[in-house]
C-alpha positions as CSV (number, residue, x, y, z in Angstrom):
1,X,-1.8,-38.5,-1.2
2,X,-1.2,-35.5,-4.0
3,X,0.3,-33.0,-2.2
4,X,-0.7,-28.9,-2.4
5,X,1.5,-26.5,-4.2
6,X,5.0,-26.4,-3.3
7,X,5.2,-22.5,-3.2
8,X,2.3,-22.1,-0.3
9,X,4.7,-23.4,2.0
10,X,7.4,-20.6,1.0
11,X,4.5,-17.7,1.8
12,X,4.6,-16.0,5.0
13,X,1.6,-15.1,7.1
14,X,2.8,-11.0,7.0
15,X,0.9,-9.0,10.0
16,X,-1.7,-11.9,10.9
17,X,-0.3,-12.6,14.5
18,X,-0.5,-8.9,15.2
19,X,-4.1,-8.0,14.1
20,X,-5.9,-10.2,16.1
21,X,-8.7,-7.9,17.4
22,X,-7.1,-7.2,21.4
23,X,-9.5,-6.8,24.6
24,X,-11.7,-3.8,24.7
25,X,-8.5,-2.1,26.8
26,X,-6.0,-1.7,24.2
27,X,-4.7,1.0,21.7
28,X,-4.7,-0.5,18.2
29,X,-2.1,1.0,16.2
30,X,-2.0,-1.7,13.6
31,X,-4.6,-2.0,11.6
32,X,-4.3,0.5,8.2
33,X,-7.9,1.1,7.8
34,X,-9.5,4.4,8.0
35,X,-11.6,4.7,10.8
36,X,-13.9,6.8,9.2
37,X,-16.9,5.6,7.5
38,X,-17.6,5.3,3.5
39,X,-18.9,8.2,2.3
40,X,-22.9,8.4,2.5
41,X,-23.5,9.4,-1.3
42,X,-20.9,5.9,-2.4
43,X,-23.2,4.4,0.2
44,X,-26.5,5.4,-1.2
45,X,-24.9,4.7,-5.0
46,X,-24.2,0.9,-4.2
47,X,-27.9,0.8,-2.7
48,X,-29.5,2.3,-5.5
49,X,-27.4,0.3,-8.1
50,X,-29.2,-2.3,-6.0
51,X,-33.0,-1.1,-6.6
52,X,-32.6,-0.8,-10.2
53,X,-31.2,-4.3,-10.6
54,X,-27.3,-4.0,-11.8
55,X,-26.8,-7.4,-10.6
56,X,-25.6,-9.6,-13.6
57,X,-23.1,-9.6,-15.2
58,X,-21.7,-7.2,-17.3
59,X,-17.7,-6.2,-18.9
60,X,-15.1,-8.0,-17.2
61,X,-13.0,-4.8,-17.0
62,X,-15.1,-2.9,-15.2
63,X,-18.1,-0.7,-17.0
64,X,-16.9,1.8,-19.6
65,X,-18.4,4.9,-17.6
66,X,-16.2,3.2,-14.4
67,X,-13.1,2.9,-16.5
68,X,-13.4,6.6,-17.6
69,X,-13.8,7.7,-14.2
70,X,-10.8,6.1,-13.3
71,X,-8.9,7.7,-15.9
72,X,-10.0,11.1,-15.5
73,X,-9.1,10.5,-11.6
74,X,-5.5,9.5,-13.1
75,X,-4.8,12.5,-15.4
76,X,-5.2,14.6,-11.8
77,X,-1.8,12.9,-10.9
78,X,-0.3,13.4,-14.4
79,X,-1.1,9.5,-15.1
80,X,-2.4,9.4,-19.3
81,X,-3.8,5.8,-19.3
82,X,-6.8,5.2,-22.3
83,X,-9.8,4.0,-20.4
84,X,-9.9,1.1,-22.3
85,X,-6.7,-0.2,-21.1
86,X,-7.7,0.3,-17.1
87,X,-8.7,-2.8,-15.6
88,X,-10.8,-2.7,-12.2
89,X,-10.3,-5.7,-9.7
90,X,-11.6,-7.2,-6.5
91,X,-9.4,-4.4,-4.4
92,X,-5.7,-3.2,-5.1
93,X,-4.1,-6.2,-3.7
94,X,-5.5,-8.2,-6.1
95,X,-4.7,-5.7,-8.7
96,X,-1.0,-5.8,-7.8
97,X,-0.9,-9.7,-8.0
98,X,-2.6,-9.6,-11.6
99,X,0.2,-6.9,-12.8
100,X,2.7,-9.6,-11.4
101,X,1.2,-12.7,-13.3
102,X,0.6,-10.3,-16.8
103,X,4.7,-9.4,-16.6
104,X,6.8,-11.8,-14.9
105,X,7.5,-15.5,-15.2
106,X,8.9,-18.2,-12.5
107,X,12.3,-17.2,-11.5
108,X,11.9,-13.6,-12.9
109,X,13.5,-11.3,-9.8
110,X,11.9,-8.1,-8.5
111,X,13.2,-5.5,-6.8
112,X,11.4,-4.3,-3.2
113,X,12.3,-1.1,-1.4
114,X,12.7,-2.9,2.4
115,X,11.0,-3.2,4.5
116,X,8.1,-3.6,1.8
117,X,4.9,-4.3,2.8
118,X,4.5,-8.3,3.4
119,X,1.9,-9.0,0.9
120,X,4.4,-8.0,-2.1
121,X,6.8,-10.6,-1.1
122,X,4.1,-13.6,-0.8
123,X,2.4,-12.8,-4.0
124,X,6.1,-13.1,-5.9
125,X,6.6,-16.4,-4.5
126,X,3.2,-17.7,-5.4
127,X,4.0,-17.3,-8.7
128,X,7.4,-18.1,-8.7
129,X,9.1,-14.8,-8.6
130,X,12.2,-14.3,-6.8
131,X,11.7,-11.0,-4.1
132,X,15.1,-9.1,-3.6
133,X,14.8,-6.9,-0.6
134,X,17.3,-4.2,-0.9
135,X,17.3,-2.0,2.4
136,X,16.4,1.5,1.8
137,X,18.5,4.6,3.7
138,X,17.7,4.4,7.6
139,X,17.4,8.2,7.9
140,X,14.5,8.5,5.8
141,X,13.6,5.5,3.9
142,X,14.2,7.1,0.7
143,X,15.8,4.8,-1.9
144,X,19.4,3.8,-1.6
145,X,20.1,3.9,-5.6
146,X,23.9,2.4,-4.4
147,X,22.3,-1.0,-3.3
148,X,19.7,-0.5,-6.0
149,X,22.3,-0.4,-8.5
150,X,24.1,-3.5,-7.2
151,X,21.1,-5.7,-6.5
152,X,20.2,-5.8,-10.2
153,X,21.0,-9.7,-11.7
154,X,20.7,-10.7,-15.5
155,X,17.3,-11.8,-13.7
156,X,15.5,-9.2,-12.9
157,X,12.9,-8.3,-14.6
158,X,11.1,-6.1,-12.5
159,X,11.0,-2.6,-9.9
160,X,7.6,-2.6,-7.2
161,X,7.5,1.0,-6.2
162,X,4.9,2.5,-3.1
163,X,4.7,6.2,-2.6
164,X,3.3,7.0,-0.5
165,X,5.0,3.8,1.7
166,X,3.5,1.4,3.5
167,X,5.4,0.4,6.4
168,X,7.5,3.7,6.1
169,X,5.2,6.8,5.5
170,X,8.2,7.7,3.0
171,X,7.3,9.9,0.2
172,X,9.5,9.6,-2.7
173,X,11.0,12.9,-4.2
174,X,10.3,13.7,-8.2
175,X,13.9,13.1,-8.8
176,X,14.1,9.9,-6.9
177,X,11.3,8.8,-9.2
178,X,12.9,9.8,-12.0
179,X,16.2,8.0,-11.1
180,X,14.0,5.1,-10.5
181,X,12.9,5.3,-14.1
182,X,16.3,5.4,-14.9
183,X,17.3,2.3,-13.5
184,X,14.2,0.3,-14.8
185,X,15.4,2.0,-18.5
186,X,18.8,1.1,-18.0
187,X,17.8,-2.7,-17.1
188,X,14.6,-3.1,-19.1
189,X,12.4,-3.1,-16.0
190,X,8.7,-3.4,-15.6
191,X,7.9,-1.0,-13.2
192,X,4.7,-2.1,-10.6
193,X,3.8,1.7,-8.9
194,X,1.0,0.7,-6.1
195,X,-0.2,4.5,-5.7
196,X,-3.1,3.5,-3.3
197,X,-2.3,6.2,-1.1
198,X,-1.5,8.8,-3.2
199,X,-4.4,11.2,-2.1
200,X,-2.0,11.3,1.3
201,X,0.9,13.2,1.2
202,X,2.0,15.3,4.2
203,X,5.4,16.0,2.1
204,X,6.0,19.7,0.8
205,X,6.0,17.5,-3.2
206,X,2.7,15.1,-4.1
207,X,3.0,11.7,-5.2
208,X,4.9,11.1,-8.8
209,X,4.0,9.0,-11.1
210,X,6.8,7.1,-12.9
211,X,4.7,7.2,-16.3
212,X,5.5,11.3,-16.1
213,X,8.8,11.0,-16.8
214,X,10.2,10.0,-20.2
215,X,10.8,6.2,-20.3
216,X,8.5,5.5,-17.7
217,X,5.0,5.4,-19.5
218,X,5.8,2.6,-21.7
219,X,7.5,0.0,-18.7
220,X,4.9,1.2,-15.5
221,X,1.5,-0.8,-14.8
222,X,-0.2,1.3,-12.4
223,X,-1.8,0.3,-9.6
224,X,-4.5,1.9,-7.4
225,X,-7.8,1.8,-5.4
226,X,-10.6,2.9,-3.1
227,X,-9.9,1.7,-0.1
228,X,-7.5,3.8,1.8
229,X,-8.4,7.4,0.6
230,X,-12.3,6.8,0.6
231,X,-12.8,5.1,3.4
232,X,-13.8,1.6,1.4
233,X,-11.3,-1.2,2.5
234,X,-14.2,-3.5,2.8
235,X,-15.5,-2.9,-0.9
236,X,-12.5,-4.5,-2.2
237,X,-12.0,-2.2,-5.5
238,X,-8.8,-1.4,-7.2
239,X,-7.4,-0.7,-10.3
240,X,-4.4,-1.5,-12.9
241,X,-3.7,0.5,-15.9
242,X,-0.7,0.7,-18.4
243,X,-0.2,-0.4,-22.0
244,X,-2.4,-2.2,-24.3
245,X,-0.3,-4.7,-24.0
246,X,-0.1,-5.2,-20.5
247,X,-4.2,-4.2,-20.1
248,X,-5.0,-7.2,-22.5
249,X,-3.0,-9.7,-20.4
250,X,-5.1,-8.5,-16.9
251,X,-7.8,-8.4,-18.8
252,X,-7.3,-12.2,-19.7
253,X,-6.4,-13.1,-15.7
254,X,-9.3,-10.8,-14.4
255,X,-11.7,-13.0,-17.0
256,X,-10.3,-16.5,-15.7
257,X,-9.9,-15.5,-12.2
258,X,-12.8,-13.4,-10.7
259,X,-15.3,-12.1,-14.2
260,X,-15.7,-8.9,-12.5
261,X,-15.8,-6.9,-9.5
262,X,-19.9,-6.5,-8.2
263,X,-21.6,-4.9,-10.8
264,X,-23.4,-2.9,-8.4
265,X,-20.8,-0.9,-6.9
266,X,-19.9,0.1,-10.2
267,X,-21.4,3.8,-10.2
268,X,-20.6,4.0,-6.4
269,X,-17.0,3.5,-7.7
270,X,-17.9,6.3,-9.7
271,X,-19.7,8.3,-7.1
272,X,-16.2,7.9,-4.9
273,X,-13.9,9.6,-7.5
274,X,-16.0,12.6,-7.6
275,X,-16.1,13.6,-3.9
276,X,-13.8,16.2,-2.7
277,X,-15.6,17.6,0.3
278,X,-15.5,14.2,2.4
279,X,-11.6,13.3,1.0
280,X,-10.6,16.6,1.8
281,X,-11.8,16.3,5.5
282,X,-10.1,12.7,5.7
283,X,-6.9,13.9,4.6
284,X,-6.7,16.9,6.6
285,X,-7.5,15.0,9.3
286,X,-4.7,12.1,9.2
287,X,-2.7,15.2,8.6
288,X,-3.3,16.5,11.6
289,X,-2.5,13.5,13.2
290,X,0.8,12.6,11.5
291,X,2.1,15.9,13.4
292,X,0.6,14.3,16.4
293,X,1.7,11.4,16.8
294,X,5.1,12.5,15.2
295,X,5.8,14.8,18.3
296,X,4.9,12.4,20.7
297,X,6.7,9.6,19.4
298,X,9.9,11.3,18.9
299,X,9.9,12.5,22.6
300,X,9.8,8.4,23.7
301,X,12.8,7.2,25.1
302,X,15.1,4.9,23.1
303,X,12.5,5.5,19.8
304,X,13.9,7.3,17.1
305,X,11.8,8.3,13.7
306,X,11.9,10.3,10.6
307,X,8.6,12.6,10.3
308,X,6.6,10.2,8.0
309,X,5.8,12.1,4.7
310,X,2.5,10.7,3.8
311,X,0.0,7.7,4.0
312,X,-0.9,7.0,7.5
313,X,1.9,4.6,9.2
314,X,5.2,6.0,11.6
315,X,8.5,3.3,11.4
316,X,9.8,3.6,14.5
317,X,13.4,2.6,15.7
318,X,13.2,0.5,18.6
319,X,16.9,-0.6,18.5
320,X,18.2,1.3,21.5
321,X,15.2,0.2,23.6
322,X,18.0,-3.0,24.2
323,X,14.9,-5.6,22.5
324,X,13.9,-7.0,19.9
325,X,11.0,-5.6,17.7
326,X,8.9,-9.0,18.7
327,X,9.9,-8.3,22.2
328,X,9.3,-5.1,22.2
329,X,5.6,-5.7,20.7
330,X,4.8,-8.4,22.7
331,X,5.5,-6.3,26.3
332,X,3.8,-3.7,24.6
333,X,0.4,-5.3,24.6
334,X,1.0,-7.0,27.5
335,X,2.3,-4.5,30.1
336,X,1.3,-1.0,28.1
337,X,-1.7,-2.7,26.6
338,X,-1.1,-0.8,22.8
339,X,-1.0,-3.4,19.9
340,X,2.1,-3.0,17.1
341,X,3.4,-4.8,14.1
342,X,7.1,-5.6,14.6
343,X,9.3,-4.8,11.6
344,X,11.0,-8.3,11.3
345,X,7.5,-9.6,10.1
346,X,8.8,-7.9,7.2
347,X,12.5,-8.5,5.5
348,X,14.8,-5.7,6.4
349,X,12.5,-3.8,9.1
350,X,14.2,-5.9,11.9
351,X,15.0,-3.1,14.6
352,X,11.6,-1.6,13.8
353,X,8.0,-1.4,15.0
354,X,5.1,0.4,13.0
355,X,2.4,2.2,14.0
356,X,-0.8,2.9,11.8
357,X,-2.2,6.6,13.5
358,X,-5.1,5.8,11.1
359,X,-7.2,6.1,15.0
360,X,-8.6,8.8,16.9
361,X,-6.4,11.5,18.1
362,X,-7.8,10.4,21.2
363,X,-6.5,7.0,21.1
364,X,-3.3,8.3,19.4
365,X,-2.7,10.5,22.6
366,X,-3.6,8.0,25.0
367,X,-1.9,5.3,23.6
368,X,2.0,6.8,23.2
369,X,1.3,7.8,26.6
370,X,0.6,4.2,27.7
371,X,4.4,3.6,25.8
372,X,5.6,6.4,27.6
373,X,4.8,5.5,30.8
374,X,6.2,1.9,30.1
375,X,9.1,2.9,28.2
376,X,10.2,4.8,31.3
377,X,9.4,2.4,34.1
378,X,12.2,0.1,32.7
């Protein structure tokens, strides 16, 4: 019998075990999905995108009134990508994997900030890339430019960069960014900056992009999308811009591999990135929870955190509890009933559980109470 690609066995599964929907009686804090819904006027776009028939076909990049939304919404973070070199894809994830196949090449190692999120590390070994996890600082999860420095090979070829983090909540500081570019100049690095929660920072700095600082513009494909700050996760709409160089080659795998993203929710795409009312009121309102759930996390016994900085996930340290972070999530549904992700599902986060407060306050309050009360009993 032929047998299937040798590199699917080398993929991991990332947080599947754990996001199994639970009974009606627990508290989900895993699932990074805002639990708000779309925005009515995206909603009403896609629909009347619908009644006047945008259902064929159309430019593989996305349409050019899409692609000049996206990079007006871009110059707001300092980001100066030509329209005609922004690709939009079947959702950021997607986007992320086609930056990897336009600049690296089987055996080609990249550098992620661990714990990274799972996804980063499957989608290099599906292609053949090598993933070097290099543990960031345990105080913060800022960058630990030491083991940076040293993890760099005559094969890497590439940085992946997520500010606003995702499992951490860590917000990278201007000059950390800066000394990122540094390194990726120093080494020749592409430079893969997945920005999709850049529209949520709780940090007293916003979200920097690399291609602001001098060096950076040239090596960085940027890499965003709809679904965290709008409420669209199920629309599956992201984008990737950078050079002409680099746009051509997505432009190429975006052709081979998927034509185009629905050609109807095109101008809801467009509808999305001019809201401010309805973002504003989901960011202020995560906002609100981060201090939250931040309080009544750090009061837990043997849980220790840094105040996360932005997107909508809490790392927790779960060390001194005396388990394991599988243990620990396991008991937790079972005897607290409140589903987690354990960190060692991820390389480096061993030690570690994350929460996603991206749920009511309601079930954020109830729910560390639940671990409270459990967390105390033994």
């Amino acid at each position: 019998m032929p047998q299937i690609n040798k590199n699917i066995n080398k993929v991991g599964t990332g947080f599947a075990a754990f996001l199994s929907p639970p009974s009606p009686d627990v508290i989900r804090f895993t699932v990074g999905q805002p639990d708000f819904a779309t925005p009515n006027a995206v909603v009403e776009s896609a629909k009347a995108a619908l009644d006047r028939g945008e259902t064929t076909y159309t430019r593989t990049q996305g349409s050019p009134a899409l692609c000049q939304a996206v990079c007006d919404h871009l110059k707001e973070h300092e980001i100066e990508i030509d329209a005609d070199n922004i690709v939009v894809a079947p959702g950021c994830k997607q986007a992320v994997l086609y930056a990897m196949m336009a600049t690296l090449d089987p055996g080609d190692e990249v550098l992620l900030l661990a714990p990274a999120w799972p996804s980063y590390d499957g989608m290099l070994k599906l292609i053949g890339a090598v993933p070097v996890h290099v543990p960031v600082r345990r105080d913060n999860y800022h960058p630990d430019f030491t083991a940076l420095e040293k993890a760099v090979t005559a094969n890497t070829k590439a940085i992946m960069i997520n500010s606003p983090n995702n499992p951490t909540g860590a917000v990278y500081s201007p000059e950390e960014v800066e000394r990122l570019v540094k390194l990726a100049v120093k080494h020749d690095l592409w430079i893969i900056d997945d920005m999709i929660y850049a529209t949520l920072v709780w940090a007293d700095y916003g979200y920097t992009s690399p291609t602001s600082i001098e060096g950076g513009k040239e090596r960085t494909i940027t890499i965003g999308g709809w679904s965290k700050g709008w409420a669209m996760t199920g629309w599956r709409l992201g984008w990737a811009g950078g050079s002409k160089q680099v746009a051509d080659a997505i432009k190429k795998i975006n052709a081979s591999a998927a034509t185009h993203v629905p050609t109807f929710l095109m101008p809801a795409a467009i509808t999305a990135l001019s809201l401010s009312e309805e973002t504003k009121m989901m960011q202020d309102s995560f906002h609100e929870r981060r201090d939250v759930i931040h309080q009544l996390l750090d009061d837990l016994p043997g849980i220790t955190l840094p105040k996360p900085e932005g997107a909508f996930y809490a790392l927790c340290d779960i060390s001194q509890t005396g388990m394991t972070d599988i243990e620990f999530a396991k008991r937790a549904l079972e005897e607290a009933k409140v589903q987690l992700i354990p960190g060692s599902l991820m390389e480096g986060g061993e030690g570690f559980i994350r929460i996603s407060y991206a749920t009511s306050m309601e079930n954020i309050r109830e729910g560390v109470s639940r671990l409270n009360t459990w967390l105390s009993s033994i």
